[in-house]
N, C-alpha and C positions, 0 to 999 in steps of 0.2 A: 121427551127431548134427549133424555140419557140415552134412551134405545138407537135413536135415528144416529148420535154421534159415533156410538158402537159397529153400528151397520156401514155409515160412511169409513171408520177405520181398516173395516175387516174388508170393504172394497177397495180401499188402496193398496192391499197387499198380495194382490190379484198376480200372478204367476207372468213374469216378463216375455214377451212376445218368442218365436223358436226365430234364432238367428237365421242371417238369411244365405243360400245357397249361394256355394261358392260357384264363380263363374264357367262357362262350360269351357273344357281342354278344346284349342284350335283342330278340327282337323289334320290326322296324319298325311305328309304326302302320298302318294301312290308308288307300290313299291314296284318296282324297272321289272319289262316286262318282260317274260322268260322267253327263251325261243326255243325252237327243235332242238338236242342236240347234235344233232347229224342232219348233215343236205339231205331234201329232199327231193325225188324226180318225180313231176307230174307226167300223166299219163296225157298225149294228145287225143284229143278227142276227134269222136270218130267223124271223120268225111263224109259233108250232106250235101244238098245239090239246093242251090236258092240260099237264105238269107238263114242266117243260125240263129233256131231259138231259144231264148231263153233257159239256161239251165238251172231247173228246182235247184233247190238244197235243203236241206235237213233244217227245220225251223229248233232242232232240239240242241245242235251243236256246229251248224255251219258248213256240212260236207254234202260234199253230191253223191245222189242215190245211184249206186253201181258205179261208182270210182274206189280203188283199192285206199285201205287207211290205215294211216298210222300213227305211232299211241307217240305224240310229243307232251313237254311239259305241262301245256295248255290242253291238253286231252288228244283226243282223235282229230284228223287232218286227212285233206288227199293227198296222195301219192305214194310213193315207198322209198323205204331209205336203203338206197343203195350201197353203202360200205359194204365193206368185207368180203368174202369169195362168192364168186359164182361159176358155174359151169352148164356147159352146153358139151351132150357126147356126140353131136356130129350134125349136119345138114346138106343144104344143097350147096355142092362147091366145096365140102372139107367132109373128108371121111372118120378123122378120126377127134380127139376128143380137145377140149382146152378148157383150163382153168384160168378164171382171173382175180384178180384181187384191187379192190378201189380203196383208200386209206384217204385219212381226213387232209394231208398234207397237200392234197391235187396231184397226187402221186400215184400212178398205177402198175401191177406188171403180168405178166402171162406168161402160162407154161403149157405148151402146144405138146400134144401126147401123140406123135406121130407116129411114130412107132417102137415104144418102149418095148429094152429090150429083160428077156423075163429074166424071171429071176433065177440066178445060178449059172446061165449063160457066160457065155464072150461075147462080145460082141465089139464093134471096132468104133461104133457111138452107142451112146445111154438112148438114143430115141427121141430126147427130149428136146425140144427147142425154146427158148425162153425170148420176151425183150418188154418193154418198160417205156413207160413216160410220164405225161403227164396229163389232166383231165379238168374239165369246166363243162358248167351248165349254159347252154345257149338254147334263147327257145322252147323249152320243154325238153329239147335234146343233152344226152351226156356228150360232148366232143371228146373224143380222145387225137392226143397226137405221139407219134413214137419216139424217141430218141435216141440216139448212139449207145450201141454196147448190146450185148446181150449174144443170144446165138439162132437166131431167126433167119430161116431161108423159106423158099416158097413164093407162093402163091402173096397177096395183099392182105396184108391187119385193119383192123375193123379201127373206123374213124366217128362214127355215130350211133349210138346207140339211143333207145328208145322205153319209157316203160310200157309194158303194155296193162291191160284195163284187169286184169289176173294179179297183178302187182310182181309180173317176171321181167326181164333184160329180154330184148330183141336189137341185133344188129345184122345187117344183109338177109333177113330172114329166117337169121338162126335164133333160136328160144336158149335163154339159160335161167337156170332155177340158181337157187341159194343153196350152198355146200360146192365141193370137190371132188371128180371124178378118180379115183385110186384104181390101177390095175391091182389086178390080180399078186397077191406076193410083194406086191410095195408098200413101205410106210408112208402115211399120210403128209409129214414134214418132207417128203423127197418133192411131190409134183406140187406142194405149194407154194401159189409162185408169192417170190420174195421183194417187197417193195421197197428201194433204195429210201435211205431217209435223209440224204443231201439233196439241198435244194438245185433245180436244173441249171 
């Protein structure tokens, strides 16, 4: 009898259950989604005859196979980001060289190297011609339009520009890479063209 009172005691002293888990934290919200830092230009796709099919994409990140990419917050993307200088050294309908420059403002300007004159010379102009505007995406297309001021004579300035599937500028069928075309004996801040930063 003694035993069994013993054994009931030492089972009442039996270690208190583990407290219970605290409740689970709500879900954080979702944090705001990043975007490109800079516009991007898609490239148009190329001209088929009948009904357009279907274009793959990349089941690993979302891009089309053979469109040029470029690295945004969110990783790789199509198209290219077009800021900053470009230059084309000549084609059909302009012989000689032009620099441009695209800035995030919708601002753009150009320095037409028509015939710079060299260095150490006289000459009774610098060669140079410049002018400026401003610029949007319509379409896949970059629109530019020109605005007052600057020193441009000739021939017509380019109003549409294109990327092409290489990730370069195409406008009237002239190609421009990324950088700036320097004569010979010039400094690079002379023919880079300079883009106003008041608004139109």
């Amino acid at each position: 009898m003694l035993l069994s009172l013993a054994l009931l005691a030492c089972g009442s002293e039996a270690e208190p259950p583990p407290p219970a888990a605290p409740p689970a934290a709500p879900p954080a919200a979702p944090a705001p989604t990043p975007v490109a830092e800079d516009p991007v230009l898609l490239p148009k796709p190329p001209e088929g005859t009948g009904e357009a099919a279907p274009v793959p994409t990349d089941a690993t990140n979302g891009t089309t196979p053979g469109m040029p990419q470029v690295d945004t917050l969110l990783g790789k993307a199509d198209g290219i980001h077009f800021l900053g200088d470009w230059t084309s050294t000549g084609c059909e309908g302009r012989t000689y060289a032009r620099n441009v420059r695209f800035e995030a403002n919708h601002r753009y300007a150009v320095v037409d190297l028509v015939s710079p004159c060299p260095v150490g010379a006289t000459c009774a102009w610098s060669g140079l011609t410049t002018f400026d505007g401003i610029w949007q995406i319509e379409e896949r297309e970059l629109k530019t339009r020109e605005l007052g001021g600057g020193t441009a004579q000739g021939g017509p300035h380019p109003t549409s520009w294109q990327a092409t599937m290489e990730g370069k500028l195409m406008e009237n069928r002239c190609v421009y890479e990324r950088g700036i075309t320097v004569p010979e004996g010039y400094e690079a801040a002379r023919v880079t063209p300079v883009v106003p930063s008041s608004a139109p």
